[in-house]
Wavefront OBJ file of the C-alpha trace (Angstrom):
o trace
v 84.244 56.619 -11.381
v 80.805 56.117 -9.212
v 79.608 58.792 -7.894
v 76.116 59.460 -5.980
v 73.926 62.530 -6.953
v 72.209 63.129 -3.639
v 68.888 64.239 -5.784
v 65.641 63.312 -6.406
v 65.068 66.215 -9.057
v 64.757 64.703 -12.702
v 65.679 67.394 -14.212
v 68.772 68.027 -12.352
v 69.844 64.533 -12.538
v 69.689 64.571 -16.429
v 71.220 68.042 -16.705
v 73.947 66.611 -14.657
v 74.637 63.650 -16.348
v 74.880 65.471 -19.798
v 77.530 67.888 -18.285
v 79.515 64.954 -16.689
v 79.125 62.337 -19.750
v 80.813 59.031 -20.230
v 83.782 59.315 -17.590
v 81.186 59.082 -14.515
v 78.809 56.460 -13.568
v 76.266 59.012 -12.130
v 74.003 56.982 -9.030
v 70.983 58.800 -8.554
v 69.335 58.509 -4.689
v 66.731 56.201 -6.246
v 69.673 54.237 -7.511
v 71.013 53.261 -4.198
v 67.597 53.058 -2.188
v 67.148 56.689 -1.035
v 63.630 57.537 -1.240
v 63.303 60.411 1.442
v 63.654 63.771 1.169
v 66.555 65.445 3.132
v 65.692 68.887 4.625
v 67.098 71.793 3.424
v 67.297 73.697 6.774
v 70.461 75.380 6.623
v 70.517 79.205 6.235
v 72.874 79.096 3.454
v 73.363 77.185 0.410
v 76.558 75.570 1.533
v 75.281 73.938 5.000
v 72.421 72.500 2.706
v 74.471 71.041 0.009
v 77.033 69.769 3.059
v 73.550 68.286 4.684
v 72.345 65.867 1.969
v 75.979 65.270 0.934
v 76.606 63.609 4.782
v 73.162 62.085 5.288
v 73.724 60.185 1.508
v 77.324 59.261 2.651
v 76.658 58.385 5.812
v 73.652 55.972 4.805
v 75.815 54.485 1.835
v 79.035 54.864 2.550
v 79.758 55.473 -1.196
v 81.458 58.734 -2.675
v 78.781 61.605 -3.258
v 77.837 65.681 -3.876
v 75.170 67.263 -3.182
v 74.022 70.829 -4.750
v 72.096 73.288 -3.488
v 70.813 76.618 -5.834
v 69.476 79.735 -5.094
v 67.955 83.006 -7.041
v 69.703 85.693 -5.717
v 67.516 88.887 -6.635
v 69.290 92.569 -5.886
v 66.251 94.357 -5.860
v 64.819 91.668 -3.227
v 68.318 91.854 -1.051
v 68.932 88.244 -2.120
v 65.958 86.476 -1.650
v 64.439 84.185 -2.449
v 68.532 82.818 -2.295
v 68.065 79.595 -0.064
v 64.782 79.675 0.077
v 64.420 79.387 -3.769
v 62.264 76.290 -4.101
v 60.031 77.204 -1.449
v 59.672 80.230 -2.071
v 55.772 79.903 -2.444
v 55.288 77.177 -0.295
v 56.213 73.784 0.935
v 54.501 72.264 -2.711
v 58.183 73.972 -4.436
v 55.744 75.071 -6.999
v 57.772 76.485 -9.770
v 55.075 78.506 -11.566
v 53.832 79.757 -8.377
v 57.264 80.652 -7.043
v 57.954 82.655 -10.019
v 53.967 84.529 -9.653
v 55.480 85.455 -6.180
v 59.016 86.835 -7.594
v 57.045 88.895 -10.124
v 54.602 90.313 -7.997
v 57.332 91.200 -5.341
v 59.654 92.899 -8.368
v 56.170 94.351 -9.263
v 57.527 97.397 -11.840
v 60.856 97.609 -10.452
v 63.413 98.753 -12.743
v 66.609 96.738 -10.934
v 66.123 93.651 -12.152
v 69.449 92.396 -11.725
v 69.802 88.796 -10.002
v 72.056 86.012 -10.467
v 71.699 82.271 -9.885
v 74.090 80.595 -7.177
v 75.137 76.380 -7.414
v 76.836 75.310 -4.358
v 78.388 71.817 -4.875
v 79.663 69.293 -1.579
v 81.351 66.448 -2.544
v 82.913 64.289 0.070
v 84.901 61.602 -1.243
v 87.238 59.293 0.562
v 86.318 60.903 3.944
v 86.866 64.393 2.663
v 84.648 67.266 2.296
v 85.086 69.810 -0.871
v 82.399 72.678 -1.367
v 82.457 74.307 -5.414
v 80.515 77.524 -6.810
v 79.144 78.318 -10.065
v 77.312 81.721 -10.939
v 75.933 83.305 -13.296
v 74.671 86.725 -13.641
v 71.695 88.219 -15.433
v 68.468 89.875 -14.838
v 64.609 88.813 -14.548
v 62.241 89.797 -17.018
v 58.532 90.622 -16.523
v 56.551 87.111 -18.131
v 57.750 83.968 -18.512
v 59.081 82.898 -22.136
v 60.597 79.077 -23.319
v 59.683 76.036 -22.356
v 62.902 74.111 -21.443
v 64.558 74.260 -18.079
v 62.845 74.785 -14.762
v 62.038 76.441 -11.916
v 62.983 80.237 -12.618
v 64.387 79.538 -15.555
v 61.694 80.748 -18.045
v 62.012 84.558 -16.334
v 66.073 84.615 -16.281
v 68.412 86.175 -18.924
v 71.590 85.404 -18.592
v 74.257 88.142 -18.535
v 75.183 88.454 -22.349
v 72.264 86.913 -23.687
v 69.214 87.802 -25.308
v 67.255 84.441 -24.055
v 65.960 82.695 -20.795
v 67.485 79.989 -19.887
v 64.394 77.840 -20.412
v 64.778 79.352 -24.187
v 67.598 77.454 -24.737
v 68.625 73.837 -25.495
v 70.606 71.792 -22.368
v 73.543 72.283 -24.368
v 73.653 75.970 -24.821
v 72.460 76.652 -21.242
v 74.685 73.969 -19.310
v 77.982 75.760 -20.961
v 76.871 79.016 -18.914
v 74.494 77.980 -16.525
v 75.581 78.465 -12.400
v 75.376 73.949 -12.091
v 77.261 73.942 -14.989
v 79.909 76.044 -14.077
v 80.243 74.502 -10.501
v 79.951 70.935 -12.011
v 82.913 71.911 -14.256
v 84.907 72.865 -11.215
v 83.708 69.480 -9.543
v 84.856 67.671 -12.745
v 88.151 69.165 -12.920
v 89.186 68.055 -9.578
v 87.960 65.131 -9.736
v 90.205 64.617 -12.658
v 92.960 65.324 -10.733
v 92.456 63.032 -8.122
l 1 2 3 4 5 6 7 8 9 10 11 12 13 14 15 16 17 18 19 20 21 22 23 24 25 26 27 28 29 30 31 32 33 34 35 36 37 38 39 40 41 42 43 44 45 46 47 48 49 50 51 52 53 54 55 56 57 58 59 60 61 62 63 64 65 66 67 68 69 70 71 72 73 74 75 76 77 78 79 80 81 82 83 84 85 86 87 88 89 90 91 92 93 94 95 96 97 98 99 100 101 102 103 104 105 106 107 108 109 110 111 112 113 114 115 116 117 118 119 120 121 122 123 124 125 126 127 128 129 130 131 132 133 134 135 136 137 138 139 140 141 142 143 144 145 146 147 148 149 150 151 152 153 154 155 156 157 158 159 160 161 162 163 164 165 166 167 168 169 170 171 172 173 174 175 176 177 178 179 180 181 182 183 184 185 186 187 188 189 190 191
């Protein structure tokens, strides 16, 4: 099945293809001429997954999703939720994003957050949204060096490691894309 990733993000694109494997011919936006970015203007992570999931199918025509992720910290009523790669700045600076969520959090005690993947997928004309979280809490320094963005200062709920502590294959069984990608998979299965 062909399916466009409406993403420009390396590492999303490979973490995506490793959760889909062999059943999916993954298109990336490179692979079907899509250079641009899409803005991300939507106050929630749903109208900005929906966003780049109709610009990409209206451009191509072909079947596609779209995600959209935010860090959802309690202690910071949410943010920096859609605002998560910018937090810092237009530059979506990962190490300086994560400076800013530390310094904000400062000695807090609540460090309770979760990550949020909303997935759109229209296909055949349709539009489908699917969301994957995952729980945990943000510690006070960065440790690993896998993953990205805030994944070097998140512990998963259960779990004594960051995600950017552990390999694709451990984190993508938990992780909020892979749990929304596993609800994307499963209906497309039964379609």
């Amino acid at each position: 099945m062909k399916l466009v990733f409406a993403s420009n993000n390396e590492h999303k694109i490979r973490e995506i293809k490793s959760i889909l494997g062999e059943n999916f011919n993954l298109l990336s936006l490179s692979d079907v001429n899509m250079k641009e970015d899409i803005p991300e203007n939507e106050p929630t992570l749903e109208g900005n997954a929906l966003v780049k999931a109709r610009h990409i199918h209206k451009a191509t025509g072909l079947d596609v999703f779209a995600d959209d992720t935010g860090l959802e910290v309690e202690a910071l009523n949410g943010k920096p939720g859609v605002h998560s790669a910018r937090f810092a700045g237009e530059n979506k600076d990962p190490s300086d994003n994560i400076v800013k969520l530390l310094s904000m959090l400062g000695n807090n005690t609540n460090r309770e957050a979760r990550f949020r993947t909303v997935i759109a997928l229209i296909m055949n004309d349709k539009e489908y949204l699917f969301e994957g979280v995952v729980k945990g809490r943000i510690i006070t320094e960065k440790r690993g060096g896998g993953g990205f963005g805030y994944d070097p200062v998140f512990i998963p709920e259960g779990k004594s490691q960051t995600f950017a502590e552990m390999d694709s294959e451990e984190k993508n069984l938990i992780s909020h894309r892979g749990r929304a990608v596993e609800k994307l998979v499963l209906f497309l299965q039964q379609v």
